[in-house]
N, CA, C and O of each residue as an XYZ file, in Angstrom:
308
protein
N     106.914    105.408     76.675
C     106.881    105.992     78.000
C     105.494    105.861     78.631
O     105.329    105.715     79.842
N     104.492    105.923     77.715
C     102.783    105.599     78.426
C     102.887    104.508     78.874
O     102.397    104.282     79.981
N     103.676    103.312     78.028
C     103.307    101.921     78.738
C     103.824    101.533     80.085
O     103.318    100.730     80.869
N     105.201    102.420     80.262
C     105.741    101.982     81.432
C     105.180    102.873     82.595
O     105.347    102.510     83.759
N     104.605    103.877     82.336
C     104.038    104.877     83.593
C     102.499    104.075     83.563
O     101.797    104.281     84.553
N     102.005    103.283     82.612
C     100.905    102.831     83.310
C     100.879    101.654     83.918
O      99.978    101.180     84.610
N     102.593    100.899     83.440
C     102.774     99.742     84.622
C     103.422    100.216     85.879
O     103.651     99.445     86.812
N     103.641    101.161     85.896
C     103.885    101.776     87.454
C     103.044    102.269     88.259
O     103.108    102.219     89.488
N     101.789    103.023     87.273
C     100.287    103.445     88.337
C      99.943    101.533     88.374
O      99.529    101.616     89.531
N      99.847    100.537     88.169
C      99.083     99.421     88.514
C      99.868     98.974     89.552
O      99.286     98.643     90.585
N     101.462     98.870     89.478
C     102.542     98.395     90.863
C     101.712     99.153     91.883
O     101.000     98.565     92.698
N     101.820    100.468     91.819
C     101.665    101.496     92.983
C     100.294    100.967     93.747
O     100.203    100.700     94.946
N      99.087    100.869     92.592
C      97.969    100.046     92.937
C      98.098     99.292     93.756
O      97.832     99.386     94.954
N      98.792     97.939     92.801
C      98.570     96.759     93.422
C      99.289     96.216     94.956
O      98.871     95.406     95.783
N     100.597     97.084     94.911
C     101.063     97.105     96.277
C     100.277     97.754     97.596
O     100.360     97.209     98.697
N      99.509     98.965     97.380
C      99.071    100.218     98.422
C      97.611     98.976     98.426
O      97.086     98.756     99.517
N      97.269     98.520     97.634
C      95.545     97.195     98.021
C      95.953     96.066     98.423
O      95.172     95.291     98.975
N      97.279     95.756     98.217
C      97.417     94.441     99.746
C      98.204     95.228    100.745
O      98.767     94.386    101.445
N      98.444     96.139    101.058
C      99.031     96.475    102.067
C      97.880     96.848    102.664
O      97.726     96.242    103.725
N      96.844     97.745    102.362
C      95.574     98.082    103.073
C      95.014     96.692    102.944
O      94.954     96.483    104.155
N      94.525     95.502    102.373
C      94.232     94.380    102.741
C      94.755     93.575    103.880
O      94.051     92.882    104.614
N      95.817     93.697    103.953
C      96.866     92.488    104.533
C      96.793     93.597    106.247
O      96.846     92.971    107.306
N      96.703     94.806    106.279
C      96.224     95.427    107.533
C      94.968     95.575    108.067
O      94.758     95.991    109.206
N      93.967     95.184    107.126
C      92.590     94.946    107.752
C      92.757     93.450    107.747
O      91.693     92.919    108.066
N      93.593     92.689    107.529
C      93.205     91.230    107.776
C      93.507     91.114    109.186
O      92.719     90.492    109.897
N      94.770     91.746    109.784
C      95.851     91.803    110.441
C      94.550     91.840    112.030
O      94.283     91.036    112.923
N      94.087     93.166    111.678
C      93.295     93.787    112.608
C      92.319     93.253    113.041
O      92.136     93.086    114.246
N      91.478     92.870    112.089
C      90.352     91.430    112.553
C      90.750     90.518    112.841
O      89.928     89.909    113.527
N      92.068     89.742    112.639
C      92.083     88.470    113.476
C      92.777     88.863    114.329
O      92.657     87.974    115.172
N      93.551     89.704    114.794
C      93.870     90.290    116.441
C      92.055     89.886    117.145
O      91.734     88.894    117.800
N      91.135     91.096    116.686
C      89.825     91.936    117.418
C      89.570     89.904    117.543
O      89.352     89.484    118.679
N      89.610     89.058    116.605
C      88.854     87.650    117.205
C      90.106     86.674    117.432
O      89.548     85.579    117.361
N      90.872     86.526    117.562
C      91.481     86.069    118.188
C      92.695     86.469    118.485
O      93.729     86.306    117.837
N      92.423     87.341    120.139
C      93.683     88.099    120.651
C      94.177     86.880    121.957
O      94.662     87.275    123.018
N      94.015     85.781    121.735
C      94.987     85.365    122.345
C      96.255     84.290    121.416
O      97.205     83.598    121.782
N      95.907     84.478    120.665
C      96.537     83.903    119.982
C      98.095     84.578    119.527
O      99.124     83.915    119.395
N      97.935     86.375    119.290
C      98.825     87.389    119.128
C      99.185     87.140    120.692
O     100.238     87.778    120.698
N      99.080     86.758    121.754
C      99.017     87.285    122.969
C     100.271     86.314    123.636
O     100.835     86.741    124.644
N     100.686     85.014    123.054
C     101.594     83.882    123.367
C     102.705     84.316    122.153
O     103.768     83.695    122.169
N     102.526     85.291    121.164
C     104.233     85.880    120.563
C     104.884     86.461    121.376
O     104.360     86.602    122.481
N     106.125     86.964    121.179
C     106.698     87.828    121.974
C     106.799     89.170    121.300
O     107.024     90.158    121.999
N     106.631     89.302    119.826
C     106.626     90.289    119.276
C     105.482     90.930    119.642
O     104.791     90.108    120.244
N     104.714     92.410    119.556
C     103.312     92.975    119.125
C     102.854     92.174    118.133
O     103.545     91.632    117.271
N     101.313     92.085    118.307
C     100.704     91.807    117.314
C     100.755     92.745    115.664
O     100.243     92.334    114.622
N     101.102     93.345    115.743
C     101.100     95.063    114.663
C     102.363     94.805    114.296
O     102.877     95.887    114.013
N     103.568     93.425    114.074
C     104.144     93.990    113.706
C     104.532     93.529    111.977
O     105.276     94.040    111.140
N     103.726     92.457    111.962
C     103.707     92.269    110.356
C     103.163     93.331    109.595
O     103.808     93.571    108.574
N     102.134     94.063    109.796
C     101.594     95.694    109.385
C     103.226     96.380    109.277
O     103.626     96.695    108.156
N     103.941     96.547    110.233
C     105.067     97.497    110.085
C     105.595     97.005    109.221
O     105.467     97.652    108.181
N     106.372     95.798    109.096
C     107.000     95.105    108.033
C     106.731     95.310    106.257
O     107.457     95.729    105.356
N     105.637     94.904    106.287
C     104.904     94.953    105.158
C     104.668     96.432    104.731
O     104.566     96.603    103.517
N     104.551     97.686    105.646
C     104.077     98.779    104.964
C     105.604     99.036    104.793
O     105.833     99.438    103.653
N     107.016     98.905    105.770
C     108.069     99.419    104.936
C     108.484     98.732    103.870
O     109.571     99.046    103.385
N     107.776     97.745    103.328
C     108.402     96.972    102.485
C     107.398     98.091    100.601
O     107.766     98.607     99.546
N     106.112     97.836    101.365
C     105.273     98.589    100.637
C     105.801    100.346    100.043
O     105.710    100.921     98.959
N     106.339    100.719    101.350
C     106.475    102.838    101.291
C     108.145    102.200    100.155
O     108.371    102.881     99.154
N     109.037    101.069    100.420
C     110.514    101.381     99.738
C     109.702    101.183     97.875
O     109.868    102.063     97.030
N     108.962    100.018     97.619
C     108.350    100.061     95.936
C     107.625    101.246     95.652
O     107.601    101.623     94.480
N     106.952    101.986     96.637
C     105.964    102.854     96.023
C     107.247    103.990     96.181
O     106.995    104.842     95.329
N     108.132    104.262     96.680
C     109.042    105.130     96.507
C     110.125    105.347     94.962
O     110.498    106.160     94.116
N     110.218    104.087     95.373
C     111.356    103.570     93.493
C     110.253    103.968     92.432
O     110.565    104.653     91.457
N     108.718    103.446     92.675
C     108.103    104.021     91.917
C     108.004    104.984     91.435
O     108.156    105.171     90.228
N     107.531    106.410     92.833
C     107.566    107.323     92.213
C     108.683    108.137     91.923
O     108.563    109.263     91.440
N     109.717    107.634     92.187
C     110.690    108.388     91.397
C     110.896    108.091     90.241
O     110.819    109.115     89.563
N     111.132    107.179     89.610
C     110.891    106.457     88.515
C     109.694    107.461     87.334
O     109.812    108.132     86.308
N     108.890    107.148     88.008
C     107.741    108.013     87.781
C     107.840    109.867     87.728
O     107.038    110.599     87.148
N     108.813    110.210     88.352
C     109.072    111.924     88.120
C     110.228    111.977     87.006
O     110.348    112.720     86.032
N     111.151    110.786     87.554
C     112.436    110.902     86.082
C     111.716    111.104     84.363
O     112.112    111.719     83.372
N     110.343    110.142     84.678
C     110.009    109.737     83.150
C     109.175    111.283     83.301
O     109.363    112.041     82.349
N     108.501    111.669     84.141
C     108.030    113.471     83.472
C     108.890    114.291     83.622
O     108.507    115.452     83.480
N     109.976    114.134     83.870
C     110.331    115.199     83.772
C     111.373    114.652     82.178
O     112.252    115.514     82.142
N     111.493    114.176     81.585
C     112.006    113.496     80.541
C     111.196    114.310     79.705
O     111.565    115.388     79.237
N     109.882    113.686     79.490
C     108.787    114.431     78.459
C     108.817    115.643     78.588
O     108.964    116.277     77.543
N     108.699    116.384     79.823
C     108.671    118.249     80.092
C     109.579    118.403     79.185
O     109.095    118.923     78.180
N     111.076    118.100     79.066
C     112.479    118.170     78.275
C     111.972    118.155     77.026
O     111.827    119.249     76.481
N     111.567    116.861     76.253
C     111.293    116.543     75.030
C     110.265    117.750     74.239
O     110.315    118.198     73.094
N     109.489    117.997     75.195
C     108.504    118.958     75.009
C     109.114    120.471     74.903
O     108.361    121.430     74.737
C-alpha cells in the first residue's frame, strides 16, 4: 500500500507541474505574441481550460483512490 500511495503523490505531482507549466507557457506566448492568439476563433485561454479539466478529472481518481487506500489501513488498524 506505501508503494502505490507514493505512485499516486508523484501522478498528483507530475500532472499539477505541467499543468502550472503548460499555463505559464500559455501566458507568455499570448503577453509576446498576441497576434497570433488573435487570428483563432477560439480565446486564447482555452488550451489552459482543457488541460486543467483534463488535469482536476486524474488528480480526482487520484485522490480518491488515495482516501479508499486510508481508509483501508484506518480498518486494518
Amino acid at each position: 500500500m506505501k508503494k502505490l500511495n507514493h505512485i499516486l503523490n508523484i501522478i498528483i505531482g507530475a500532472f499539477g507541474g505541467a499543468f502550472i507549466g503548460h499555463g505559464i507557457y500559455i501566458v507568455w506566448d499570448f503577453k509576446t505574441n498576441p497576434k497570433l492568439y488573435a487570428m483563432q476563433s477560439a480565446p486564447w485561454y482555452t488550451s489552459i481550460l482543457v488541460y486543467g479539466v483534463f488535469t482536476l478529472v486524474v488528480l480526482l481518481v487520484c485522490i480518491v483512490i488515495k482516501a479508499i487506500i486510508r481508509h483501508k489501513q484506518k480498518k486494518a488498524d
